[in-house]
VMD Tcl script that builds the backbone (N, CA, C; Angstrom):
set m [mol new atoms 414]
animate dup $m
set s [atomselect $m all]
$s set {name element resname resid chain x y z} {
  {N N UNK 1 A -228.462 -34.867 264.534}
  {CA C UNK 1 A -227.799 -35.160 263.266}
  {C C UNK 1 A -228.659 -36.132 262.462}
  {N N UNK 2 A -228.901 -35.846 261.328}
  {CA C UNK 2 A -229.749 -36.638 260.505}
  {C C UNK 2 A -228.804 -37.761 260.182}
  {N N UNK 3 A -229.807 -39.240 259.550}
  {CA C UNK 3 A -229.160 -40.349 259.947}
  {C C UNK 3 A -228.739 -40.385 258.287}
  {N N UNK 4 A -227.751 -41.250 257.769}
  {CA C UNK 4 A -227.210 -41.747 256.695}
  {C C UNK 4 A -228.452 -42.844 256.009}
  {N N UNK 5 A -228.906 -42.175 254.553}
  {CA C UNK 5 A -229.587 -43.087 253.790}
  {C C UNK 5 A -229.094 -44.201 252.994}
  {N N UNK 6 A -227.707 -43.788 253.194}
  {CA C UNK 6 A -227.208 -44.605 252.223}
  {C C UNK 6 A -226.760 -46.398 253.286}
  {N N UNK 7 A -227.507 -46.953 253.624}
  {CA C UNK 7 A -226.513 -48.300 254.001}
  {C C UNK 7 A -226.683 -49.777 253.816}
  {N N UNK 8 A -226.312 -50.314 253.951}
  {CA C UNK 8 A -226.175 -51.767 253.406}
  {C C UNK 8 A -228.159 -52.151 253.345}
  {N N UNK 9 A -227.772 -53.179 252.308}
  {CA C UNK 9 A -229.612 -53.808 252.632}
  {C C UNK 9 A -229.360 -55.079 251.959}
  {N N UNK 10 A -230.357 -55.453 252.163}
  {CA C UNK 10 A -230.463 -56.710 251.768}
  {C C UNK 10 A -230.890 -57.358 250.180}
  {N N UNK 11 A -230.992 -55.908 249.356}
  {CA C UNK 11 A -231.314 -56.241 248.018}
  {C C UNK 11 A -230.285 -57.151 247.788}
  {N N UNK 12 A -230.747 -57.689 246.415}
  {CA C UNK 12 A -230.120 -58.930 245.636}
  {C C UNK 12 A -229.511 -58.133 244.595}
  {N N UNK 13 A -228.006 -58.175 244.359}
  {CA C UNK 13 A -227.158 -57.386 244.040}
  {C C UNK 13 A -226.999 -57.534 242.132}
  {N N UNK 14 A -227.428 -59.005 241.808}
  {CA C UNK 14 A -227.835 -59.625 240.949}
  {C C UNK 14 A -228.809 -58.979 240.078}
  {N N UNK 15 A -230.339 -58.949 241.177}
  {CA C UNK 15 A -231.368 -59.196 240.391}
  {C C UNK 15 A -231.025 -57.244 239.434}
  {N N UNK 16 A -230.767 -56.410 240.772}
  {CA C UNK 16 A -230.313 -54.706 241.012}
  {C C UNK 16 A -230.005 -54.836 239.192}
  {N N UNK 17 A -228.559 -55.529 239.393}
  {CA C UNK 17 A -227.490 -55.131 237.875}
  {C C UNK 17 A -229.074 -55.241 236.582}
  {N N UNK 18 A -229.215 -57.017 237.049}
  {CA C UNK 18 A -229.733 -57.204 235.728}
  {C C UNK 18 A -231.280 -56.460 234.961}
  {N N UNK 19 A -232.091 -55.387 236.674}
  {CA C UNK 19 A -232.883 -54.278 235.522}
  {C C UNK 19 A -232.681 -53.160 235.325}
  {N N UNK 20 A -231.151 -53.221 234.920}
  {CA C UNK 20 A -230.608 -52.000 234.740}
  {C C UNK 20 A -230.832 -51.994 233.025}
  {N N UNK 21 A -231.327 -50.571 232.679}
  {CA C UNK 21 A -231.606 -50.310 230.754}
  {C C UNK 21 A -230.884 -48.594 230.788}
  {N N UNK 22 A -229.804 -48.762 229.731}
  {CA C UNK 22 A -230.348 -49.606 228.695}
  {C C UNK 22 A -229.553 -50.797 228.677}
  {N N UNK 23 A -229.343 -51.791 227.894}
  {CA C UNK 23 A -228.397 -53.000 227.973}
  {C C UNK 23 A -226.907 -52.761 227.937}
  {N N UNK 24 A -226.573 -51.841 227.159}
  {CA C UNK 24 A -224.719 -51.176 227.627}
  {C C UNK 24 A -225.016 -50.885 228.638}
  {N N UNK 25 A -225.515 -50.216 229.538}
  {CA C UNK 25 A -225.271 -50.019 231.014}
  {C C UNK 25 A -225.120 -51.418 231.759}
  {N N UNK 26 A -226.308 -52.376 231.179}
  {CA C UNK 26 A -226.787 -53.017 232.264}
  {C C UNK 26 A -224.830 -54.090 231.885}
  {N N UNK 27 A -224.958 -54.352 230.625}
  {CA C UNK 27 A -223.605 -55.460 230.430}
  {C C UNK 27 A -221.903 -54.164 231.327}
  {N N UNK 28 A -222.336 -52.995 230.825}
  {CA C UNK 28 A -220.820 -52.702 231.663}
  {C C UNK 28 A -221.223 -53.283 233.094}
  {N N UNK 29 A -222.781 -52.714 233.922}
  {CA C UNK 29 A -222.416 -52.665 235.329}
  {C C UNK 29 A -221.912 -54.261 235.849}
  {N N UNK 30 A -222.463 -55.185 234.520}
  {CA C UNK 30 A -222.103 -56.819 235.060}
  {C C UNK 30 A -220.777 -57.147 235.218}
  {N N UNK 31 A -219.805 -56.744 233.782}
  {CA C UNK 31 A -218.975 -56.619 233.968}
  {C C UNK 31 A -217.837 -55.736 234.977}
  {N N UNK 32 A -218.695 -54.780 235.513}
  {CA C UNK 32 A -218.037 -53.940 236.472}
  {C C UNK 32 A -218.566 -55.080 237.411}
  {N N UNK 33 A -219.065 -55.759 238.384}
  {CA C UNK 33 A -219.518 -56.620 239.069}
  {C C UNK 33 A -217.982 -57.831 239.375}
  {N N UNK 34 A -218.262 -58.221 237.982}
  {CA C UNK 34 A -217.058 -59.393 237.876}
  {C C UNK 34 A -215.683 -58.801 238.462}
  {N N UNK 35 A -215.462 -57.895 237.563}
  {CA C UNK 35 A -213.929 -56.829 238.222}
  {C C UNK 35 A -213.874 -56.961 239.130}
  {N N UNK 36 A -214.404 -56.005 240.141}
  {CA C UNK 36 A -214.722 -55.592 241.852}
  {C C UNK 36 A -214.424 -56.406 242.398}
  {N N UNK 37 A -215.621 -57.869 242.043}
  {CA C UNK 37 A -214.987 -59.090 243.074}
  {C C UNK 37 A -213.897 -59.665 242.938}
  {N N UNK 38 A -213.080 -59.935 241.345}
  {CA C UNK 38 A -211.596 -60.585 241.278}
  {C C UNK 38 A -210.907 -60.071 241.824}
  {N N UNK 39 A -210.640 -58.894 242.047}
  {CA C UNK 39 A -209.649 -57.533 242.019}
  {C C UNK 39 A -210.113 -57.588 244.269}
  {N N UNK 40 A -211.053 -57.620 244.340}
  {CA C UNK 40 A -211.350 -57.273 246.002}
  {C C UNK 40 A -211.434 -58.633 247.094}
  {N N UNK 41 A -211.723 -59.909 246.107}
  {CA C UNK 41 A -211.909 -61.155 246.838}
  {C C UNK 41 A -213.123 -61.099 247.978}
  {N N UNK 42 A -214.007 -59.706 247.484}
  {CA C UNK 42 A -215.337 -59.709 248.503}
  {C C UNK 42 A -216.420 -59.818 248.281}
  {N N UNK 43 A -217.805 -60.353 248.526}
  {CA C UNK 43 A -218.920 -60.445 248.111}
  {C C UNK 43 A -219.707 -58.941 247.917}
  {N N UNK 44 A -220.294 -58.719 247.222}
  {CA C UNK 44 A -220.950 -57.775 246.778}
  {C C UNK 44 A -222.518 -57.679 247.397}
  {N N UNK 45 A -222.816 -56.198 248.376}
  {CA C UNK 45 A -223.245 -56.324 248.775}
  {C C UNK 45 A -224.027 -54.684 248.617}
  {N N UNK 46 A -225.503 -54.824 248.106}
  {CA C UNK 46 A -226.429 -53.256 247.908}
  {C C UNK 46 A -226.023 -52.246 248.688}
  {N N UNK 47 A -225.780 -51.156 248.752}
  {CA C UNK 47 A -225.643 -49.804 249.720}
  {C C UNK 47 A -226.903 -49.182 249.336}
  {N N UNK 48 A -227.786 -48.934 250.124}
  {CA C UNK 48 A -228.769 -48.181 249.778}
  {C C UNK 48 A -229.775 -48.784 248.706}
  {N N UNK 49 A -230.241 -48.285 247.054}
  {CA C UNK 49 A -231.249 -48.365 246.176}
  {C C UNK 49 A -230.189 -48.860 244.956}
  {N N UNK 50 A -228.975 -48.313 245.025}
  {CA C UNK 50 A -228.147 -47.986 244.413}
  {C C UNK 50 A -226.621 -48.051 244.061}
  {N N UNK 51 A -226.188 -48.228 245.103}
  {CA C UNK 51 A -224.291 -48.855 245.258}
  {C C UNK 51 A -224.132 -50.493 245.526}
  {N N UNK 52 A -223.533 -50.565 244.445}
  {CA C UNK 52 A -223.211 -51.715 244.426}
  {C C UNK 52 A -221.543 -51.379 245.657}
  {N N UNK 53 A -221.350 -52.157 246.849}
  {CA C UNK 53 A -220.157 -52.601 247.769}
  {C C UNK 53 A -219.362 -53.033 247.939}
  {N N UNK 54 A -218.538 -53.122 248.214}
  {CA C UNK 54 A -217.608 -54.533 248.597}
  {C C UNK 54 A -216.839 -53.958 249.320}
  {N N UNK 55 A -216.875 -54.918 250.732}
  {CA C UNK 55 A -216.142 -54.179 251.959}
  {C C UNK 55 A -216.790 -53.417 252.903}
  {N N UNK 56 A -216.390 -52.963 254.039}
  {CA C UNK 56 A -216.756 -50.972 254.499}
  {C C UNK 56 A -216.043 -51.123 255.638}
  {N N UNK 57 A -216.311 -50.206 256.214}
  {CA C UNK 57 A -215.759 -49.128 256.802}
  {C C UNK 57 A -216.285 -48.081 258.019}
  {N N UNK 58 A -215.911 -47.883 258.693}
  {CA C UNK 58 A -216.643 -47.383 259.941}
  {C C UNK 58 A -215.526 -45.966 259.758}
  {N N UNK 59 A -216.165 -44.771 259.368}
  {CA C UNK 59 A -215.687 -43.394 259.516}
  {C C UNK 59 A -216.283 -42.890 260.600}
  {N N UNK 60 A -215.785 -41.246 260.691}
  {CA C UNK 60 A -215.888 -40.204 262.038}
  {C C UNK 60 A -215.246 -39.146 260.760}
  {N N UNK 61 A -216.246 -38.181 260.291}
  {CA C UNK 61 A -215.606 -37.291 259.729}
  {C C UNK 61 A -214.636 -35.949 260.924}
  {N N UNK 62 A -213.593 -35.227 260.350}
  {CA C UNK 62 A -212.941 -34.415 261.085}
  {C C UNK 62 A -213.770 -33.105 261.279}
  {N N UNK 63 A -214.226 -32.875 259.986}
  {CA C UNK 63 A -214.888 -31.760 259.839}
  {C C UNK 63 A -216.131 -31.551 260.639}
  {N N UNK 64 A -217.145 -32.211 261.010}
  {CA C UNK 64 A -218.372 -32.360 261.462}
  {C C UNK 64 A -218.489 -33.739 261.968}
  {N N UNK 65 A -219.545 -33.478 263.290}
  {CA C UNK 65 A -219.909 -34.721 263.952}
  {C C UNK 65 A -220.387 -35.871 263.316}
  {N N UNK 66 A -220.403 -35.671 261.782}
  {CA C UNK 66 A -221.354 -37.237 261.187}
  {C C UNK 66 A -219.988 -38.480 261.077}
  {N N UNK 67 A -220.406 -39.863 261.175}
  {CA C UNK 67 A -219.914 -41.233 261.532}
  {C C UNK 67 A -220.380 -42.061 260.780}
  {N N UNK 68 A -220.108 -42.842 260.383}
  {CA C UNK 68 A -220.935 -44.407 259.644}
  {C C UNK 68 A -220.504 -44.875 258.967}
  {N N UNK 69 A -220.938 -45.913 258.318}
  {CA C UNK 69 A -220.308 -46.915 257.451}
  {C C UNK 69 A -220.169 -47.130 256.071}
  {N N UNK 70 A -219.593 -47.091 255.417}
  {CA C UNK 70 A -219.443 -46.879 253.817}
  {C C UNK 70 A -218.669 -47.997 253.048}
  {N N UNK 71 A -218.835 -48.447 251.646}
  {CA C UNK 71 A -218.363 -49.270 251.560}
  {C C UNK 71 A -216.925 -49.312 251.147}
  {N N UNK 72 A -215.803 -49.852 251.017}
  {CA C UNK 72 A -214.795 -49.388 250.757}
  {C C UNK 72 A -214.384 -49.536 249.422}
  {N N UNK 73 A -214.882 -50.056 248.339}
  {CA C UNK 73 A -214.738 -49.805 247.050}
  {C C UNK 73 A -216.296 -49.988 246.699}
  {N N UNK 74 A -216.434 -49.277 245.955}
  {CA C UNK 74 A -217.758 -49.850 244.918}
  {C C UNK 74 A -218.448 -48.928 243.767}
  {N N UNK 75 A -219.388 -48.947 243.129}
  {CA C UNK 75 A -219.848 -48.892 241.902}
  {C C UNK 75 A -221.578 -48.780 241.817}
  {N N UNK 76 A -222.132 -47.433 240.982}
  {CA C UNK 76 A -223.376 -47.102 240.926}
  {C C UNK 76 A -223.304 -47.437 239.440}
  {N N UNK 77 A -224.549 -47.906 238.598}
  {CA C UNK 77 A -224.664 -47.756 237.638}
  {C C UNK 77 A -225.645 -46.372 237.007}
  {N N UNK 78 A -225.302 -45.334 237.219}
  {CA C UNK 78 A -226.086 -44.198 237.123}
  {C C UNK 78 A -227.174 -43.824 236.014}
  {N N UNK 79 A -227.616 -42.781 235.544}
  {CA C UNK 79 A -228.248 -42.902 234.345}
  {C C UNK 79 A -226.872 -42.358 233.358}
  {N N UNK 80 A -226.763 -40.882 233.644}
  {CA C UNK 80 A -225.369 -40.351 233.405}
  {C C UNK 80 A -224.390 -41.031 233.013}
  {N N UNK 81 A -223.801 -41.811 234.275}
  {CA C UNK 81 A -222.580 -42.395 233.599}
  {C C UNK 81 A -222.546 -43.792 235.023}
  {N N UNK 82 A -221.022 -44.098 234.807}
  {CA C UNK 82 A -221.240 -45.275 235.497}
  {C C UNK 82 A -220.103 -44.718 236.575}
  {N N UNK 83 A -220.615 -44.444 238.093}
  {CA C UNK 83 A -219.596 -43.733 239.314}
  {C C UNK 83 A -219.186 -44.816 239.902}
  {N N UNK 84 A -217.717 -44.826 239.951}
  {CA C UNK 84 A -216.781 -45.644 240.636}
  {C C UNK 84 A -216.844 -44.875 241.918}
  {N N UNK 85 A -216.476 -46.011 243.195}
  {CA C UNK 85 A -216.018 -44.946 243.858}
  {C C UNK 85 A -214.513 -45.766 244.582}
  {N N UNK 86 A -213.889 -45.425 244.148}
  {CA C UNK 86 A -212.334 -45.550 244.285}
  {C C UNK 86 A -211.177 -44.308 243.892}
  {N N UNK 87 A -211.623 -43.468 244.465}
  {CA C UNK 87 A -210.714 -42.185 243.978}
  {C C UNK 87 A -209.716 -42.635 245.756}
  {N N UNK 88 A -210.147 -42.893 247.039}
  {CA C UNK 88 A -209.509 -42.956 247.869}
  {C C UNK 88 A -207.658 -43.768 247.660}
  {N N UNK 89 A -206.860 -43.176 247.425}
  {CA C UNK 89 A -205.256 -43.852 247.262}
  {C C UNK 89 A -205.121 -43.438 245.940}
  {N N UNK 90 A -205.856 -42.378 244.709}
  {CA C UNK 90 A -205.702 -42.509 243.743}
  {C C UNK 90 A -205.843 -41.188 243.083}
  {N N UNK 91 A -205.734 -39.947 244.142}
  {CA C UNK 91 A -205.922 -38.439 243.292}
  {C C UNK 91 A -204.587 -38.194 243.021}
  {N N UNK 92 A -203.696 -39.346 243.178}
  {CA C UNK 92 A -202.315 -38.547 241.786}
  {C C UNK 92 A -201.448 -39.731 241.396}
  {N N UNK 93 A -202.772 -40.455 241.366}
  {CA C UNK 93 A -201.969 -41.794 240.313}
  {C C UNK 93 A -201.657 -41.485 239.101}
  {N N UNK 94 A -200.450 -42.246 238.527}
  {CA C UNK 94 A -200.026 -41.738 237.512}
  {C C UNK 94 A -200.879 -42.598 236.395}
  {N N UNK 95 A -201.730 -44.010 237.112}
  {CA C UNK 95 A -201.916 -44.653 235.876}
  {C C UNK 95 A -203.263 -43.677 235.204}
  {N N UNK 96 A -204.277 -42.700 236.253}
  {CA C UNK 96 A -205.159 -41.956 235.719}
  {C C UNK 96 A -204.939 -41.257 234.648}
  {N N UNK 97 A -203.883 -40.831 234.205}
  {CA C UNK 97 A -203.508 -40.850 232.678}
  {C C UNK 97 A -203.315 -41.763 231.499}
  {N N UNK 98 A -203.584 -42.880 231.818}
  {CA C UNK 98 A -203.314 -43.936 230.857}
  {C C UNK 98 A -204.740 -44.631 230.968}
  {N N UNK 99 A -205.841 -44.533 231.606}
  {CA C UNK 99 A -207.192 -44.758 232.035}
  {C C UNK 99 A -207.827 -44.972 230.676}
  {N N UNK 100 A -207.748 -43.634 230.092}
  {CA C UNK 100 A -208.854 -43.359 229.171}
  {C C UNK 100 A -209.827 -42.314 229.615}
  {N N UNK 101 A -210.791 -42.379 228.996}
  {CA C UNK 101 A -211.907 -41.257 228.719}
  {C C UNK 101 A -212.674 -41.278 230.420}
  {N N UNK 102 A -212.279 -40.311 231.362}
  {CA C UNK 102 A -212.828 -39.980 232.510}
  {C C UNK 102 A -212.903 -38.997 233.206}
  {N N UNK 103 A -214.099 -38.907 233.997}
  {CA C UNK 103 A -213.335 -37.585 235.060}
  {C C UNK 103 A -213.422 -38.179 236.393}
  {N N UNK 104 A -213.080 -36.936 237.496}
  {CA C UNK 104 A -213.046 -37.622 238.723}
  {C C UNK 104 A -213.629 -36.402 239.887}
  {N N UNK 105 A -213.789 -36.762 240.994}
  {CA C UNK 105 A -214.296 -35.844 242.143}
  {C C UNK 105 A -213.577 -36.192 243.052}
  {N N UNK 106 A -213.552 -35.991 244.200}
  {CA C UNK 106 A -212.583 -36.220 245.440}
  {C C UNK 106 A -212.894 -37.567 245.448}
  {N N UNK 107 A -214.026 -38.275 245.371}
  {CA C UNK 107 A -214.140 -40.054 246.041}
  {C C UNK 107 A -214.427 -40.251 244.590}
  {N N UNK 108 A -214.856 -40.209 243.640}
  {CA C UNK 108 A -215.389 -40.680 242.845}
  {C C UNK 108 A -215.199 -40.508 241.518}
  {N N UNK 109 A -214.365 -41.536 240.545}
  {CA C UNK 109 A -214.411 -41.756 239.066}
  {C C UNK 109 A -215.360 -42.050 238.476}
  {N N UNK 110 A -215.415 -40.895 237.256}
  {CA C UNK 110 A -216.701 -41.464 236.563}
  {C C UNK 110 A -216.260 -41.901 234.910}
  {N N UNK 111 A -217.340 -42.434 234.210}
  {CA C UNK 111 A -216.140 -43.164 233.494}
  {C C UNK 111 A -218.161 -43.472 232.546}
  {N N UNK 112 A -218.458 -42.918 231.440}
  {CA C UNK 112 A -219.282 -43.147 230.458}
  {C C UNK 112 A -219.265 -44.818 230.034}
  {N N UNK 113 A -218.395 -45.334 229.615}
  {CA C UNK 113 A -219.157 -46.575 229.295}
  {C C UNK 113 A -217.066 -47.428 229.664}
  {N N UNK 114 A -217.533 -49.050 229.611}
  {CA C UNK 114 A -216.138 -49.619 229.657}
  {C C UNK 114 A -215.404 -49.848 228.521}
  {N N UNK 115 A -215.571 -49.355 227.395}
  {CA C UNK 115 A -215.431 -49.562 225.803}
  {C C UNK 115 A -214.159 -48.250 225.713}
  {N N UNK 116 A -214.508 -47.363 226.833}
  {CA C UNK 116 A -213.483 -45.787 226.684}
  {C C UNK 116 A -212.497 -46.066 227.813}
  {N N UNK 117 A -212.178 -47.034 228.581}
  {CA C UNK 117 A -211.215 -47.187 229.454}
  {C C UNK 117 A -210.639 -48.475 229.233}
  {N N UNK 118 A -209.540 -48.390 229.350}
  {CA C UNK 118 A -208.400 -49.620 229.674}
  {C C UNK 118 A -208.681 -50.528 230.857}
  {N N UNK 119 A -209.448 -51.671 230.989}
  {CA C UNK 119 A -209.594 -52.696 231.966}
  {C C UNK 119 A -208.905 -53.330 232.825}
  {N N UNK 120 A -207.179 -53.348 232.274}
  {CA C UNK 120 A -206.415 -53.453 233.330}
  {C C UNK 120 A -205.778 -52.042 234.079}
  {N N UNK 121 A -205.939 -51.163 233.546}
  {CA C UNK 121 A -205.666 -49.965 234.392}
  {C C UNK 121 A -206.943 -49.667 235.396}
  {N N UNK 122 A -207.822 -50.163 234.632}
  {CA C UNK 122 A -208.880 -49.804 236.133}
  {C C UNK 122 A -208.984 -50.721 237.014}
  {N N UNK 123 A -208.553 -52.505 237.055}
  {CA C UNK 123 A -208.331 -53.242 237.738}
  {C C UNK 123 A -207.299 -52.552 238.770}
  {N N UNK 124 A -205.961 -52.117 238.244}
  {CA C UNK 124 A -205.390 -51.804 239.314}
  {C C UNK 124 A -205.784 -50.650 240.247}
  {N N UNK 125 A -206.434 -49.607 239.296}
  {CA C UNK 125 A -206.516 -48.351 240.452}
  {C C UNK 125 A -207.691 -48.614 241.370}
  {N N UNK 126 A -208.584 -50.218 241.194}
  {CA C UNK 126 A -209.811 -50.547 241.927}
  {C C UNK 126 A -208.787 -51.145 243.315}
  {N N UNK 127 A -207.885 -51.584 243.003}
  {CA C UNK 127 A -207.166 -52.569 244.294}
  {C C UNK 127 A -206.028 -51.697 244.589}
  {N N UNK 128 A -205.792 -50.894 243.976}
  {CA C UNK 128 A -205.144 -49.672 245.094}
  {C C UNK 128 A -206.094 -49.041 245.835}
  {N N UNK 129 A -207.214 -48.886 245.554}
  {CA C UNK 129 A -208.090 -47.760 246.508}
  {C C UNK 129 A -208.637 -48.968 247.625}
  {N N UNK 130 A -208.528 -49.847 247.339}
  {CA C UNK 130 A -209.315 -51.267 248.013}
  {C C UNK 130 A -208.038 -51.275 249.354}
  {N N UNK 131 A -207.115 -51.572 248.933}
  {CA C UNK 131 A -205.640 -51.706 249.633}
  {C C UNK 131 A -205.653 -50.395 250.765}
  {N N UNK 132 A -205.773 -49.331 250.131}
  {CA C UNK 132 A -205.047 -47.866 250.728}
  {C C UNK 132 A -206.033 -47.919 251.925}
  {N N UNK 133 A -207.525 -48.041 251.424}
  {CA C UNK 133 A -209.073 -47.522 252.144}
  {C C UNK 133 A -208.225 -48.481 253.591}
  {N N UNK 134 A -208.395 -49.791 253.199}
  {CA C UNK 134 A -208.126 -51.187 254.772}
  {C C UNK 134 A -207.296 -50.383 255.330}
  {N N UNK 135 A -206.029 -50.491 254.555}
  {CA C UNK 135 A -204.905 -49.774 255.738}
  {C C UNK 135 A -204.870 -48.733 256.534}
  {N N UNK 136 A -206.236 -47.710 256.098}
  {CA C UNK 136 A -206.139 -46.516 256.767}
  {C C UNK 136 A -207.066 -47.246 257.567}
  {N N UNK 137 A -208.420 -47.973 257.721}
  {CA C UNK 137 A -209.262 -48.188 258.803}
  {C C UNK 137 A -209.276 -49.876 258.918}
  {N N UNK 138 A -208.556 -50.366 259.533}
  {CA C UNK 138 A -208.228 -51.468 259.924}
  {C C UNK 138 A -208.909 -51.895 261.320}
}
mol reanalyze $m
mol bondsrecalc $m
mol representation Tube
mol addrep $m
């Protein structure tokens, strides 16, 4: 079984946000930064080149023998758009209608800039998926 590229490192989670271009990306992903940690009470920590963390998690998929660790909420600043990944506790929330301008995948909200979404609706659906993820792997 090939091994998981994606896992924790030791980048500086900081320096990551701040050479992010163009500058709306780089100010949402800061501000996505600030969120995560009020909303999670966890330090923020690189996944890979690319995911910003907070938290994880030790899986065993059902489907196939792959296992490992993931973080339990967190945030890419993409070129595309900016991928949440907190869809876990949240594919039939009702507040995803009151969000704003998004789409979604099984793990993952994506969401163009923070100017098209409501900030306290995404505060909460970040600490429901934060909440749901612990309770299932405790």
């Amino acid at each position: 079984m090939a091994e998981l590229k994606t896992k924790p490192t030791d980048q500086n989670v900081l320096e990551f946000l701040i050479g992010i271009e163009p500058e709306t990306k780089r100010k949402d992903a800061l501000m996505l930064l600030e969120i995560f940690q009020k909303v999670t009470g966890t330090k923020p920590i690189m996944w890979g080149s690319s995911i910003v963390g907070f938290g994880s998690y030790h899986y065993k998929s059902q489907r196939s023998k792959q296992e490992g660790d993931w973080p339990i909420v967190g945030f890419s600043p993409r070129v595309q758009n900016l991928t949440l990944y907190i869809m876990a506790g949240n594919t039939n929330n009702p507040l995803l209608s009151k969000l704003g301008k998004h789409k979604t995948s099984v793990g993952c909200l994506y969401i163009n800039n923070l100017e098209d979404v409501n900030l306290d609706i995404l505060s909460s659906l970040i600490a429901t998926s934060f909440e749901y993820t612990k309770s299932l792997y405790k």
